[in-house]
C-alpha positions in Angstrom: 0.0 0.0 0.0 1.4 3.3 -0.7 1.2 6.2 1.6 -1.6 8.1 -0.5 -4.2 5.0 -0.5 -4.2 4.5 3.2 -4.2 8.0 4.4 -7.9 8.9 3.9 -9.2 5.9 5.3 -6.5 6.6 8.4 -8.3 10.3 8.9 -11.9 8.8 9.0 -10.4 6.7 11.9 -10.3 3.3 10.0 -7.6 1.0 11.5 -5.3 0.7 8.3 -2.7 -2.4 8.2 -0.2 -1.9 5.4 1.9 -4.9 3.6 4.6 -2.8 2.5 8.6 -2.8 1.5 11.1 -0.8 3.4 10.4 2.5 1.6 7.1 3.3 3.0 7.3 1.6 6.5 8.2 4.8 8.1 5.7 6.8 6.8 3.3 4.4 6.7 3.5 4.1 10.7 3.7 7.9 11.3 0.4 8.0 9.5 -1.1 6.0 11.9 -0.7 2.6 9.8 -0.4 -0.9 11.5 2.8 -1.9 9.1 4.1 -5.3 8.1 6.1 -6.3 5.4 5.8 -9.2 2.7 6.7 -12.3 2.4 5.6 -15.9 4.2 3.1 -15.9 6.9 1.7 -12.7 5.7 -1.5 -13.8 6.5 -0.8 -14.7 10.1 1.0 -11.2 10.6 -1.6 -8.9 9.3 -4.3 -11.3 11.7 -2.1 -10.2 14.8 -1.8 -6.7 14.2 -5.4 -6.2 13.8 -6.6 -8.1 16.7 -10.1 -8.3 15.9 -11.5 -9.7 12.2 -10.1 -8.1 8.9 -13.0 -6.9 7.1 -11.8 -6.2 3.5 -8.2 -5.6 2.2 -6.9 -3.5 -0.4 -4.2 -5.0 -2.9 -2.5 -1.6 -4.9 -0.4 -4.3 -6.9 -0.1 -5.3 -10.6 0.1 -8.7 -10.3 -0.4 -9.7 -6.5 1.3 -13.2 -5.3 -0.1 -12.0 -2.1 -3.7 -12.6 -3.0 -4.1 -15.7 -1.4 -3.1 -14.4 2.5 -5.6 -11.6 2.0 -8.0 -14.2 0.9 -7.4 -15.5 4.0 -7.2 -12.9 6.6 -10.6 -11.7 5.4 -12.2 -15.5 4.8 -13.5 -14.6 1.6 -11.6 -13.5 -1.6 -14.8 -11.3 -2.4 -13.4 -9.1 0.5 -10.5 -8.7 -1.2 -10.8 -5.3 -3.6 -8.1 -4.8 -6.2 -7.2 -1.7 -8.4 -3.9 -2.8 -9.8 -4.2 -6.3 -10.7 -6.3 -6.8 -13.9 -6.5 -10.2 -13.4 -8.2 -10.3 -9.9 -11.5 -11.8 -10.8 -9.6 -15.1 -12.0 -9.5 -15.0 -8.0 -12.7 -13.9 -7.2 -11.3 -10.3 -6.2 -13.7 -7.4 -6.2 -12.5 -5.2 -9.0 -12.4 -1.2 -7.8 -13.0 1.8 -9.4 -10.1 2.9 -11.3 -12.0 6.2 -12.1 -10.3 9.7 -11.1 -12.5 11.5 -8.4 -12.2 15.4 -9.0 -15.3 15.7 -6.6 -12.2 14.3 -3.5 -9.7 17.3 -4.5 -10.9 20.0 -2.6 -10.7 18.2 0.5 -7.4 16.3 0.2 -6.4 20.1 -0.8 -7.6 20.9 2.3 -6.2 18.2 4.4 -2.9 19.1 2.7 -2.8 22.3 3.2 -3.5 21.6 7.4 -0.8 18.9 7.0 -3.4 16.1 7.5 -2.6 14.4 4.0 0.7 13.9 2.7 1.8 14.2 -0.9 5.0 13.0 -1.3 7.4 14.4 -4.1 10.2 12.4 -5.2 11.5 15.3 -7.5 10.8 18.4 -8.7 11.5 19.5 -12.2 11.2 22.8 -14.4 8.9 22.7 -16.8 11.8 22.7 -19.9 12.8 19.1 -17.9 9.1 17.2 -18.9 11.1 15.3 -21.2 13.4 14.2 -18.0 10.2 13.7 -15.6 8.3 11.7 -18.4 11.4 9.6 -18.7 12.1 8.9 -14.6 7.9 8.2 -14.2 7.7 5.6 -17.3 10.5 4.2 -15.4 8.7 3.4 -12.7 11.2 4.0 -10.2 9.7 7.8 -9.2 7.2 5.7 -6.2 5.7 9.0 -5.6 4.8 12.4 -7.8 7.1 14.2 -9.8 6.2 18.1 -10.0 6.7 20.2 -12.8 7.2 23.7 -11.7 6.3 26.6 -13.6 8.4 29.8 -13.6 7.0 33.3 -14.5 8.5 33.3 -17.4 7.9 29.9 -18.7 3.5 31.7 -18.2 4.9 34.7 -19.7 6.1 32.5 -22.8 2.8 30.4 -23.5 0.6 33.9 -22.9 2.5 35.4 -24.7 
């Protein structure tokens, strides 16, 4: 899970357990996040943490090998909603909305700007580098945004 998808559930007081790697532990946990990371007895590590049943789980992945424990941890893959892996309903997943919610900005921009929701930036780039940020996010090695910032006179330029 990566920092942005368990955040608004974590503000509407929902007890979030995240299945991460290294890289998001820390912010994972400072969010409020029950973290554990991958691997064998997944299933058995997520049950702990939450003390009480797992009611649904959210798998961010492409292609989760993990599908099984979280099958497991809820009792039913049905529980189980994915928004990355295309092949979920081979497994009985529940397939989630992959459609962009405008009507949520203005209050993640609000959350944001109280320093409630976290956006993390791996980089910043002027806007004559989009040919450098297009390149590091089809990489897929950015994990979080990339910003293009425009200058004054980069506005000035396309009003011109």
């Amino acid at each position: 899970m990566r920092t942005r998808r368990g955040q608004p559930q974590v503000l509407q007081n929902a007890r979030v357990s995240a299945t991460v790697g290294p890289t998001y532990a820390e912010d994972l946990r400072a969010l409020g996040s029950l973290v554990t990371y991958y691997g064998d007895g997944l299933a058995e590590r997520v049950a702990a943490l939450a003390r009480r049943p797992v009611e649904r789980a959210l798998d961010t992945g492409p292609a989760s090998e993990f599908i099984p424990a979280l099958s497991q941890v809820t009792g039913a893959p049905d529980r189980v909603m994915t928004v990355g892996n295309f092949g979920g309903k081979a497994f009985g997943l529940r397939m989630g909305q992959t459609a962009l919610r405008y009507d949520q900005l203005p209050e993640f921009a609000r959350l944001a700007a109280r320093g409630r929701l976290r956006v993390p930036i791996t980089r910043t780039y002027p806007l004559e580098g989009w040919r450098d940020a297009l390149q590091r996010n089809q990489s897929r090695r950015a994990h979080d945004k990339l910003l293009l910032e425009i200058s004054d006179e980069a506005l000035a330029r396309v009003d011109g």
